[in-house]
TIKOL-622176 format. One record per residue (C-alpha): x, y, z; chain; residue number from 1. Coordinates in pm, 1 decimal, decimal comma. Layout:
% TIKOL-622176
PT       xx       yy       zz kette  nr
PT        X        Y        Z     A NUM
...
This chain:
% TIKOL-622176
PT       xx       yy       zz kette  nr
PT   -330,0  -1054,2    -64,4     A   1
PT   -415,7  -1396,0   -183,9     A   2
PT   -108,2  -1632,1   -240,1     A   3
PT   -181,2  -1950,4   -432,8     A   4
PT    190,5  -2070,7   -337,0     A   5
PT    274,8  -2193,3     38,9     A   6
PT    450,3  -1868,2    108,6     A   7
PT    290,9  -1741,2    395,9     A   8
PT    586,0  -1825,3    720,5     A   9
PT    442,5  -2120,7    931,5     A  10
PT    528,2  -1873,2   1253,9     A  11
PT    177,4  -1679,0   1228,0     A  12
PT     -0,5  -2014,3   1243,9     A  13
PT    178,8  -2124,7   1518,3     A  14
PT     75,2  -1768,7   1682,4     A  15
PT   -316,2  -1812,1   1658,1     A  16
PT   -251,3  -2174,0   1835,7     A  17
PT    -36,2  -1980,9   2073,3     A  18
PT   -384,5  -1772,7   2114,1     A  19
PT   -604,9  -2184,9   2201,6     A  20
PT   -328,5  -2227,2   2429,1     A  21
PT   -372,2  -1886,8   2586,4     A  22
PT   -749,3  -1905,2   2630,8     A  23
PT   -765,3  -2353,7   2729,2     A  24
PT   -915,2  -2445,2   2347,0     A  25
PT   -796,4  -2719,5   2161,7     A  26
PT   -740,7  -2585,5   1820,1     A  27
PT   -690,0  -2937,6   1655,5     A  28
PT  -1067,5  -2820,8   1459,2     A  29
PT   -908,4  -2499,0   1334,6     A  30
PT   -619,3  -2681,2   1176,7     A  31
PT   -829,3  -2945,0   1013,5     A  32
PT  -1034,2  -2619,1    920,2     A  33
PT   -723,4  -2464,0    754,3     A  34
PT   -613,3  -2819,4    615,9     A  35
PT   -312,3  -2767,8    820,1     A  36
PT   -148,4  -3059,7    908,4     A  37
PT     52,7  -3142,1   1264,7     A  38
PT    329,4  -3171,5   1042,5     A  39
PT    357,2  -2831,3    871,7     A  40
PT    302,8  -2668,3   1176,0     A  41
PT    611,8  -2865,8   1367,1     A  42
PT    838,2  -2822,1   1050,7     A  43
PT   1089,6  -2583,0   1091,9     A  44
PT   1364,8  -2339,5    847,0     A  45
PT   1273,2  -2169,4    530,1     A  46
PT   1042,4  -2378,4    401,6     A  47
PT    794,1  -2412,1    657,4     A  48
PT    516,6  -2247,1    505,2     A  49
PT    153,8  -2225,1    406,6     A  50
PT    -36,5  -2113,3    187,4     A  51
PT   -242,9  -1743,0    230,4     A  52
PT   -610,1  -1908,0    196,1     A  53
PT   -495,1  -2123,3    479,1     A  54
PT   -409,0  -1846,7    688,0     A  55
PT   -732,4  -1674,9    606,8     A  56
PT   -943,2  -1971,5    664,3     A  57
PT   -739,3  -2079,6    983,2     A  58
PT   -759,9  -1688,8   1123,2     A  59
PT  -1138,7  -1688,7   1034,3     A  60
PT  -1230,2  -2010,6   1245,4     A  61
PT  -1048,5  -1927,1   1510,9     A  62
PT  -1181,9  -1541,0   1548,3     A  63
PT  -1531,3  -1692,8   1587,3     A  64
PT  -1397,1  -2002,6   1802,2     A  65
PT  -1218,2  -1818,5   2035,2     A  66
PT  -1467,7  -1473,6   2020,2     A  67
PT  -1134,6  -1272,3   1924,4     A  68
PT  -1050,1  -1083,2   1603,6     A  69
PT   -725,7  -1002,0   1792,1     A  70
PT   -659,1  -1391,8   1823,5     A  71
PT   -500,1  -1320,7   2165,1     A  72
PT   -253,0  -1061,9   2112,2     A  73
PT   -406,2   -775,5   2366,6     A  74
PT   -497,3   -802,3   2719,0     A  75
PT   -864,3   -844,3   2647,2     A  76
PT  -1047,9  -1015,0   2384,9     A  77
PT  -1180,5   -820,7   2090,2     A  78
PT  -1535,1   -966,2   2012,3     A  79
PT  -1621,9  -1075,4   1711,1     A  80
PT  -1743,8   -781,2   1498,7     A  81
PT  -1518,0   -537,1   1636,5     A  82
PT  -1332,3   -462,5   1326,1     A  83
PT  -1655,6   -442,5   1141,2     A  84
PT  -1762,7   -164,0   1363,8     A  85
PT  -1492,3     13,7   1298,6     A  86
PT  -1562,0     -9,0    956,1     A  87
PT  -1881,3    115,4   1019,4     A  88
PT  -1773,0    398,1   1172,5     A  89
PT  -1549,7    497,2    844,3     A  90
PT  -1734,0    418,6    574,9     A  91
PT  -1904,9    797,5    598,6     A  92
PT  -1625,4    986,1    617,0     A  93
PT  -1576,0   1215,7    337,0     A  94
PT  -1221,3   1072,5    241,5     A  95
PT   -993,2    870,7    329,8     A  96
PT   -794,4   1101,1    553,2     A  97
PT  -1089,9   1125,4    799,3     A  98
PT  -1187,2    749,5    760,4     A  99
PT   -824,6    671,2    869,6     A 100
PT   -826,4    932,9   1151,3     A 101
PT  -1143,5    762,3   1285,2     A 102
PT   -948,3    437,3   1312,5     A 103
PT   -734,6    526,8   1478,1     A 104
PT   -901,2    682,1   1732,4     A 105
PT  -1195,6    448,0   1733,6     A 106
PT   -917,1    137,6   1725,5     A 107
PT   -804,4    287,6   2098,0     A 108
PT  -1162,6    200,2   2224,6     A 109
PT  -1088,4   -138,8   2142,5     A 110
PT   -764,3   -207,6   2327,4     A 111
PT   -497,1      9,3   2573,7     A 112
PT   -224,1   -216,4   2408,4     A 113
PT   -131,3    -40,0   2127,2     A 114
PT   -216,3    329,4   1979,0     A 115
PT   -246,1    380,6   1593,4     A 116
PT   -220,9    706,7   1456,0     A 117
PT   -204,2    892,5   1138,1     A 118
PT     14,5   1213,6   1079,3     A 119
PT    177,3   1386,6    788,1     A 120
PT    476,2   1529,6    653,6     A 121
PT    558,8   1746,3    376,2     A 122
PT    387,6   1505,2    111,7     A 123
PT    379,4   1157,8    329,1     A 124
PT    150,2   1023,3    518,6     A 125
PT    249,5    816,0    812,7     A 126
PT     32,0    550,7   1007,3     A 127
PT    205,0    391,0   1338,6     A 128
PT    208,7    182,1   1586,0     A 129
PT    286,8    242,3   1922,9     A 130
PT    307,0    -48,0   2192,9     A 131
PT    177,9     38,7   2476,4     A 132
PT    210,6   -311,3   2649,4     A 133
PT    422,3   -627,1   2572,1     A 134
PT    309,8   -833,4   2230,4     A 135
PT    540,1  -1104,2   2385,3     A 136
PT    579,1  -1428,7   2142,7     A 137
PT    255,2  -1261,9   1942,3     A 138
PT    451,4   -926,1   1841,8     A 139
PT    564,2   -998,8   1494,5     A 140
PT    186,7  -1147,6   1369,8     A 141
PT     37,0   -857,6   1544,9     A 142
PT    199,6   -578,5   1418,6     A 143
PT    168,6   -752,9   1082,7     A 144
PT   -164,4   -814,9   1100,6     A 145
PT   -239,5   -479,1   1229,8     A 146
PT    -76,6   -293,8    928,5     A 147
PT   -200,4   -528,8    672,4     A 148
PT   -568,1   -437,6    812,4     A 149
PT   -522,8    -89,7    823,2     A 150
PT   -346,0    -93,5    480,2     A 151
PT   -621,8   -344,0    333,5     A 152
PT   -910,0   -103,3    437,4     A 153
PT   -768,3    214,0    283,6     A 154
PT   -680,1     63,0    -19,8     A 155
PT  -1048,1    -80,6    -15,1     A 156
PT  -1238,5    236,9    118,2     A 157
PT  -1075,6    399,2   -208,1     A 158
PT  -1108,5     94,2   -465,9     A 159
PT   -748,4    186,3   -479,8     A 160
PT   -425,0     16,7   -471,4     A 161
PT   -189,2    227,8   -245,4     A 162
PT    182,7    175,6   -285,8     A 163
PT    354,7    218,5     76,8     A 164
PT    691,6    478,2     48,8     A 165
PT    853,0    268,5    355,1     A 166
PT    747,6     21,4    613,6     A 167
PT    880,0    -33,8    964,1     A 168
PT    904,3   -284,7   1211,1     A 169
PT   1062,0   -244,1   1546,8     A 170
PT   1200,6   -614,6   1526,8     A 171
PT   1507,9   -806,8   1386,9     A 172
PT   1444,5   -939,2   1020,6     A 173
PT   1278,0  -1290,2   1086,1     A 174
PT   1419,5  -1578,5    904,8     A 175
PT   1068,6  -1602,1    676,0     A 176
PT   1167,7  -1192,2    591,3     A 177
PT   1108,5  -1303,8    219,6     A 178
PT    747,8  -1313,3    243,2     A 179
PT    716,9   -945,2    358,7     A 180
PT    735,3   -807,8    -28,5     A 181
PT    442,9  -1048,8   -103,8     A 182
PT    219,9   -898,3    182,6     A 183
PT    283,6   -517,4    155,0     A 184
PT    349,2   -275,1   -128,3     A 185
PT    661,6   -158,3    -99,1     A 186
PT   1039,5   -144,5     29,6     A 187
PT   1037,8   -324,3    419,5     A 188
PT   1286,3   -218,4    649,1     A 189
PT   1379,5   -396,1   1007,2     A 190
PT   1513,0   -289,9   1347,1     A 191
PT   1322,7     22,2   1320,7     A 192
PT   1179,0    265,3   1613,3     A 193
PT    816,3    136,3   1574,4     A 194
PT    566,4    -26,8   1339,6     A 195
PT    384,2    168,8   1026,6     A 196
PT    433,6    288,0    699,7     A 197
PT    450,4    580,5    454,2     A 198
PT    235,8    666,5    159,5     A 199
PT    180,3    930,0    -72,4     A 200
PT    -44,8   1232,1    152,0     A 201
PT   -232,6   1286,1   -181,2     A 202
PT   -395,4    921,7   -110,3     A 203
PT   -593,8   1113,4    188,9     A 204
PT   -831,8   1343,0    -52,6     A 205
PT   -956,3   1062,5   -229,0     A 206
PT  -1331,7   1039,1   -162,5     A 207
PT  -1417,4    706,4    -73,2     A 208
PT  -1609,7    422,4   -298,6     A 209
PT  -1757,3    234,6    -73,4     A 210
PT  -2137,0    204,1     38,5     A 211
PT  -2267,4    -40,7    361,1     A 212
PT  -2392,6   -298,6    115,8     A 213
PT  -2007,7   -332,0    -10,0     A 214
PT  -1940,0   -321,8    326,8     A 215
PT  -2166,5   -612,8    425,6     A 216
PT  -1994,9   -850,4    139,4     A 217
PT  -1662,8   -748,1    270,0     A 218
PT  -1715,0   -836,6    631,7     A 219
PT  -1764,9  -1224,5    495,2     A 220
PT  -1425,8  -1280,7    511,5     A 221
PT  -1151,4  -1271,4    787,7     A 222
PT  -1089,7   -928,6    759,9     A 223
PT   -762,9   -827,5    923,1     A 224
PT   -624,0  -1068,5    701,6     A 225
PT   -741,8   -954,9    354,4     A 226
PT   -586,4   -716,9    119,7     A 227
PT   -732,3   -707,6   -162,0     A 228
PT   -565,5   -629,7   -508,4     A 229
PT   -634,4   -385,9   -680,7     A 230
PT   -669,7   -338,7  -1107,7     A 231
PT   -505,1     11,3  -1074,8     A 232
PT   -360,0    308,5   -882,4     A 233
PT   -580,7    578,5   -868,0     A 234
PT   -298,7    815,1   -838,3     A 235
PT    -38,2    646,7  -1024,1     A 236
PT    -92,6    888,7  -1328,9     A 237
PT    -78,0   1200,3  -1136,3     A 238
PT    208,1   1075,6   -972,4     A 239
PT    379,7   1025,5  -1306,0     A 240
PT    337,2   1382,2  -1397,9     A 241
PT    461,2   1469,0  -1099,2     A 242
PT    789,7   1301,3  -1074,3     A 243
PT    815,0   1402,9  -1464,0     A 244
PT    825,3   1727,4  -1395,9     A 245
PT   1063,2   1753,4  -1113,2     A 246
PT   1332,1   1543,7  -1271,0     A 247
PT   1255,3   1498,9  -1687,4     A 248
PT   1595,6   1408,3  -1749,5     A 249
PT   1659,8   1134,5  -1442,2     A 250
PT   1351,6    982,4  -1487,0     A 251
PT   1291,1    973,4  -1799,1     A 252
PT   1271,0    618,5  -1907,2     A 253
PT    979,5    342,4  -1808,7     A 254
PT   1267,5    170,8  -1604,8     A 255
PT   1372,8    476,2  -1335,5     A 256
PT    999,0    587,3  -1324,3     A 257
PT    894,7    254,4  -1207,8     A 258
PT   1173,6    220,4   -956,1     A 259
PT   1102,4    542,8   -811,5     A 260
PT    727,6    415,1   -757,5     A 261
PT    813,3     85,1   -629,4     A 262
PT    639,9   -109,1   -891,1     A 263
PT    786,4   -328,6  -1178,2     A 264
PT    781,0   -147,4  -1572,9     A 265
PT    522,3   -379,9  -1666,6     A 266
PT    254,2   -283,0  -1340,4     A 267
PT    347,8    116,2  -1467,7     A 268
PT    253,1     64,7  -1845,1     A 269
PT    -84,1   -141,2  -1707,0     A 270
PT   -190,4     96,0  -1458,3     A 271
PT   -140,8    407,7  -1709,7     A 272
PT   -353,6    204,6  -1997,0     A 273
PT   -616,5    119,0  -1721,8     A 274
PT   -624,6    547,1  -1648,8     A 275
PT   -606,9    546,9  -1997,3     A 276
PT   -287,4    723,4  -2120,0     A 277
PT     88,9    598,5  -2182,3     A 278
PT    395,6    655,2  -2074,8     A 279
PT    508,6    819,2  -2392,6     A 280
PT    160,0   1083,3  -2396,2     A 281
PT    220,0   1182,2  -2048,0     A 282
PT    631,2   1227,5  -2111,3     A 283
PT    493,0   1458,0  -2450,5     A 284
PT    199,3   1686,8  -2232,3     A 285
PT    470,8   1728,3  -1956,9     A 286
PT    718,3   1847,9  -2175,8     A 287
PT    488,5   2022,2  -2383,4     A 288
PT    414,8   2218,0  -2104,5     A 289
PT    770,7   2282,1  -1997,4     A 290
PT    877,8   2369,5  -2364,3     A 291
PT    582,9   2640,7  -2371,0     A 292
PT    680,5   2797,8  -2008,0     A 293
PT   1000,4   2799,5  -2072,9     A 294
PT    979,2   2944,4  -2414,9     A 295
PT    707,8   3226,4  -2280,4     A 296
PT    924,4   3293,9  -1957,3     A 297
PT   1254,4   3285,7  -2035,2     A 298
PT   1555,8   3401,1  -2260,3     A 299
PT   1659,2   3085,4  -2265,4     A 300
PT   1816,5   2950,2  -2629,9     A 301
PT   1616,6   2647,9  -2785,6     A 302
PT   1903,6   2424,1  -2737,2     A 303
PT   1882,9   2478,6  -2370,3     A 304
PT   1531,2   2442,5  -2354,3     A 305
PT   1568,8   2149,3  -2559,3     A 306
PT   1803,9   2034,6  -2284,3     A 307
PT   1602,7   2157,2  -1995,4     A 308
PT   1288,3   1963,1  -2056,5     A 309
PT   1419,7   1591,8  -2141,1     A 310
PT   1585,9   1587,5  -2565,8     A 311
PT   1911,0   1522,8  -2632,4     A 312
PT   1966,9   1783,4  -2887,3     A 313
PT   1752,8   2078,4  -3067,5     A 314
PT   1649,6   1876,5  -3386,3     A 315
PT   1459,1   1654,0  -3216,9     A 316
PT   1331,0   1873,5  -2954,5     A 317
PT   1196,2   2121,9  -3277,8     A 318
PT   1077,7   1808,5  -3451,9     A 319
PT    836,2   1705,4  -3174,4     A 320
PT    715,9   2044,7  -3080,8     A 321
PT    610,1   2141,5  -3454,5     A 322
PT    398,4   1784,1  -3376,3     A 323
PT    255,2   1921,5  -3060,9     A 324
PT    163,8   2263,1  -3173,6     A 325
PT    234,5   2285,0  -3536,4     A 326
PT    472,5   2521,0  -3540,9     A 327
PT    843,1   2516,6  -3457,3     A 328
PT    973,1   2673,6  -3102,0     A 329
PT   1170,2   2980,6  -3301,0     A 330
PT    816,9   3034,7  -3466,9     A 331
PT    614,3   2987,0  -3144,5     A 332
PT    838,9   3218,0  -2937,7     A 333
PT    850,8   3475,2  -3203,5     A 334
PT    426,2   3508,7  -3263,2     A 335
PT    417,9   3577,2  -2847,1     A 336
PT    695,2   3848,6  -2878,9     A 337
């Protein structure tokens, strides 16, 4: 995610000098790389920050200056183009639940440190992190660099924005904990087991979008710090319905919907015009739909399938259906019987 403002915490640039120290560099270059002065980095409390295009260029530099895309966190270097093989080794999968699965694995080639993997459960998926070896001083700009990778890549393999359910971090909430919501997705919780994150499972059928000349323009930039924004949710409309037709009544303003999604009302009614729809069409095909089981199913009076499927009282519930079908629910119900 690109942040024009100085938002990103000074602590993860102090981290990749931590990684100069560790390997005898002098990372003065890197900084005047990053246009990072000596005082931003020794300035200290809330508002010791920079901005994200610093941290990109700064991260960048130093991968090929120091020959390490992990910038020092495990116990051996990763070589520069180690993520982009594993990118490599995705990209042909024949959706993103395989391309993930290969990560995973393929990302415990790279290092004994740590162990991603990907499960699921009932309709999440779940992507952690287990440490397998101390982070030390590194462990916060690891594991956040680590899930903002992983995250960045699915959300690109897809051309996809993927909203995260829930994300972890086995650590006490830093003092910078105010950035986290501008880096991920979705709700951020601290003091947790381990590192990862939850998404919708549905995410892991999506075919991926991506061919090795994308790939090639990708790998230009620093990738583990990238993630790239997306015009739209590929599955935010389906996930609509969805949530529409389990709970009509809760949910049934723009307001609940998008707090249930973790997006703001204004992201819901721009993703739905990008898929090309509304808010108010879907509401109307969902409770078309419900109106006509209902009315072909059950016994049920019109009132209480008025009720059952989101009005507030039978006039307007009769009103809208002659609109949808042309005929009013008595009428409808009767010409099945």
């Amino acid at each position: 995610m690109r942040i024009s403002t100085a938002a990103t915490p000074i602590a993860f640039v102090r981290s990749i000098v931590l990684a100069y120290r560790k390997y005898g560099v002098d990372p003065s270059e890197a900084l005047h790389h990053a246009g990072i002065t000596s005082t931003q980095l020794h300035r200290s409390g809330v508002d010791a920050r920079v901005t994200a295009a610093q941290l990109e260029a700064l991260s960048g530099f130093a991968m090929r200056e120091l020959d390490d895309e992990a910038l020092g966190w495990f116990s051996r270097k990763l070589p520069w183009g180690s993520y982009g093989m594993l990118c490599r080794a995705s990209i042909t999968a024949a959706n993103l639940g395989v391309a993930l699965k290969r990560w995973c694995r393929h990302h415990g080639l790279l290092t004994d440190d740590v162990a991603l993997s990907l499960s699921v459960s009932g309709n999440l998926a779940h992507l952690s992190i287990d440490e397998r070896g101390s982070l030390g001083v590194m462990r916060e700009f690891c594991l956040v660099t680590l899930l903002r990778n992983v995250h960045g890549i699915a959300s690109w393999l897809i051309d996809s924005r993927i909203p995260l359910q829930q994300l972890t971090f086995p650590f006490d909430r830093p003092q910078h904990s105010d950035a986290y919501p501008l880096m991920f997705p979705g709700p951020v919780a601290f003091g947790a087991s381990a590192a990862g994150f939850e998404f919708d499972a549905k995410y892991l059928d999506l075919p991926l979008r991506r061919d090795e000349k994308a790939l090639q323009a990708m790998l230009q930039h620093a990738l583990p710090l990238i993630v790239f924004q997306y015009r739209r949710d590929r599955l935010l409309l389906h996930r609509v319905r969805d949530l529409l037709r389990a709970k009509p009544v809760e949910l049934g303003t723009a307001h609940a919907l998008a707090s249930a999604l973790h997006v703001s009302v204004r992201t819901l009614h721009r993703h739905l015009s990008d898929e090309g729809s509304s808010l108010q069409q879907l509401k109307d095909d969902v409770r078309r739909e419900q109106a006509i089981d209902l009315l072909c199913r059950t016994s049920r009076s019109i009132k209480q399938v008025a009720l059952a499927v989101g009005f507030s009282n039978e006039k307007s519930f009769s009103r809208a259906f002659r609109q949808w079908t042309n005929d009013t629910p008595a009428a409808f119900r009767e010409r099945l019987s």
